[in-house]
C-alpha positions as a Markdown table, in Angstrom:
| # | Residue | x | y | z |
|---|---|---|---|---|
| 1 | Unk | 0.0 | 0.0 | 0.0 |
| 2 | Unk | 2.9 | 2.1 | 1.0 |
| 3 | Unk | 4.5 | 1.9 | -2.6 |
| 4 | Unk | 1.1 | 2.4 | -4.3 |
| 5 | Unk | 0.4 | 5.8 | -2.3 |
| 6 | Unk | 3.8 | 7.2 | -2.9 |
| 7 | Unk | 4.1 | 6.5 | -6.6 |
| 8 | Unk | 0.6 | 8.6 | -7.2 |
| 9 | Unk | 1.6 | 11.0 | -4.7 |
| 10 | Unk | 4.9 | 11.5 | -6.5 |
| 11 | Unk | 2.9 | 11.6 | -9.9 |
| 12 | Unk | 0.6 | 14.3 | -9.2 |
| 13 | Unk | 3.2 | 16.2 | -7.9 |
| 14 | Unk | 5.3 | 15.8 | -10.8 |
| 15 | Unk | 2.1 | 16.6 | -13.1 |
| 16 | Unk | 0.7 | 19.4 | -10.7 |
| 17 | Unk | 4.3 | 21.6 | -10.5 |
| 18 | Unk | 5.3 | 20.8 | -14.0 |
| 19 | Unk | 1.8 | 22.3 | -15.1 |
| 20 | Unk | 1.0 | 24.7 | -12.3 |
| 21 | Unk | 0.7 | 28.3 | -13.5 |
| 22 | Unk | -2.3 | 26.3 | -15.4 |
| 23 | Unk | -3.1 | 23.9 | -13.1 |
| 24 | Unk | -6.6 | 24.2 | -11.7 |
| 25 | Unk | -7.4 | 20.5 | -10.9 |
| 26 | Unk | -9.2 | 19.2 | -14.2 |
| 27 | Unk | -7.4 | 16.3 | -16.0 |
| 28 | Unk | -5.3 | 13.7 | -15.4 |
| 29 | Unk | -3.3 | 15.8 | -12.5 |
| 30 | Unk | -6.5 | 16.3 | -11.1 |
| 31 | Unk | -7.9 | 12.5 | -11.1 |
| 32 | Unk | -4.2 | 11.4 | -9.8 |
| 33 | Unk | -5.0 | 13.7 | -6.4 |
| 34 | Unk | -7.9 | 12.3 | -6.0 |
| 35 | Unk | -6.7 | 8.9 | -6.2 |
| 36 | Unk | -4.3 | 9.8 | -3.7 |
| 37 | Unk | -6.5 | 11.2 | -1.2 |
| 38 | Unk | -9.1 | 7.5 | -1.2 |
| 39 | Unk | -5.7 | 5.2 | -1.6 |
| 40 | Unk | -4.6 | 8.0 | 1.6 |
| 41 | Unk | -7.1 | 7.1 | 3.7 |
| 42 | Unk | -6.6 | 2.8 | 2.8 |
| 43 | Unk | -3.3 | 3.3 | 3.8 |
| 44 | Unk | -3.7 | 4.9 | 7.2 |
| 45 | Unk | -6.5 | 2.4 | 8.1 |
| 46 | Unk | -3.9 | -0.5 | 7.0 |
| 47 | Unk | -1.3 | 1.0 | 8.9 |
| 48 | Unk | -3.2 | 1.6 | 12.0 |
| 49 | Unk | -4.4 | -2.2 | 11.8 |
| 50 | Unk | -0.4 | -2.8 | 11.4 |
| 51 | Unk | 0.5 | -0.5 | 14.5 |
| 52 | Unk | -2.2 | -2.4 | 16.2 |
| 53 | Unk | -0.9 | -5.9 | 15.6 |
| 54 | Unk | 2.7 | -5.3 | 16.1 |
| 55 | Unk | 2.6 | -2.8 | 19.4 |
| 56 | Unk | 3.9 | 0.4 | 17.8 |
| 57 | Unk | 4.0 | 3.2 | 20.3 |
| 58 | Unk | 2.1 | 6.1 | 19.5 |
| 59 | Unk | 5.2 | 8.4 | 17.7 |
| 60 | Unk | 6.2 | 5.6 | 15.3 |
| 61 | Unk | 2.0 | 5.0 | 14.2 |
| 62 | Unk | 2.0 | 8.6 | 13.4 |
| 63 | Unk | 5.2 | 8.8 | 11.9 |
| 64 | Unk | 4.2 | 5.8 | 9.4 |
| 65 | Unk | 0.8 | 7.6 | 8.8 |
| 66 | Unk | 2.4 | 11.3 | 8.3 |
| 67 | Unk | 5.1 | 9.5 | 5.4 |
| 68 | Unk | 2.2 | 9.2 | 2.9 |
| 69 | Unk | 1.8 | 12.8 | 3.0 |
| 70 | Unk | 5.3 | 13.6 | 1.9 |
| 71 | Unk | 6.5 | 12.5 | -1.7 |
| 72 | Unk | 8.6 | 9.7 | -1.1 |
| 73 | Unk | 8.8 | 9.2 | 2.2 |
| 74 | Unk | 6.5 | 6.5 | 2.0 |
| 75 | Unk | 9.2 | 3.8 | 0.5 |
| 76 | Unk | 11.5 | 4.8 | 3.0 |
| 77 | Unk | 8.9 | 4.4 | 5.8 |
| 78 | Unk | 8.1 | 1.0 | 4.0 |
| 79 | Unk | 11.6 | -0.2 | 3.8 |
| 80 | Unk | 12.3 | 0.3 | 7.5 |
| 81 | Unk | 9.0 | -0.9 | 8.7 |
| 82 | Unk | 9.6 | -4.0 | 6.8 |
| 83 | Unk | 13.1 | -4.3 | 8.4 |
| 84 | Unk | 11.9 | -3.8 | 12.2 |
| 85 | Unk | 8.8 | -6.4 | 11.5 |
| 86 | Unk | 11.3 | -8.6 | 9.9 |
| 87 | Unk | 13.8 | -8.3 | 13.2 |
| 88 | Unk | 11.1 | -8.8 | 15.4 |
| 89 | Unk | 11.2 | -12.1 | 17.7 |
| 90 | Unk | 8.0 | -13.2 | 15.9 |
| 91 | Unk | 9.8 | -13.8 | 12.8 |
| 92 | Unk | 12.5 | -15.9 | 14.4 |
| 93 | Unk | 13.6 | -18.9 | 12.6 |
| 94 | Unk | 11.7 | -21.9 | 14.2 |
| 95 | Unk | 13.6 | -24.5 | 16.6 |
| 96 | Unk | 13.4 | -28.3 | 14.6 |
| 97 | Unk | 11.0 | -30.4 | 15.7 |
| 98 | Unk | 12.7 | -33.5 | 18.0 |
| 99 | Unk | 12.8 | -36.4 | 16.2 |
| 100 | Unk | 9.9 | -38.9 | 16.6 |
């Protein structure tokens, strides 16, 4: 979800500046932030649900939700998110079963 809202985020604001003494929101520059405002709002529910499950404290949800707000920082919120779940004692290779 992370690299779908940044790569329409970083879209429209590649369409909206490159056009923006014209820019009043019709078109595709205009369609692209709207698509980024409904794909917003699926990614903050799926990172809350995330937070939820893994015990974030309150700074690091926040901090997750705030990166799909800022062109790019989403991947690099992905990437380490990715890195501290995959760290996490719950992802800890399994001991082998005693033989039988």
């Amino acid at each position: 979800m992370a690299y779908v809202t940044g790569v329409v985020l970083a879209t429209s604001c590649l369409l909206g500046l490159s056009f923006w003494p014209w820019y009043v929101g019709d078109g595709p520059a205009g369609w692209l932030w709207t698509a980024h405002g409904y794909l917003y709002i699926v990614y903050v529910v799926t990172a809350f649900l995330l937070a939820l499950k893994a015990r974030w404290s309150v700074v690091k949800t926040l901090l997750v939700m705030a990166a799909g707000t800022i062109p790019l920082m989403s991947f690099v919120a992905e990437r380490r998110v990715t890195a501290d779940l995959h760290r996490a004692p719950d992802h800890a290779p399994a001991a082998p079963a005693p033989p039988a």
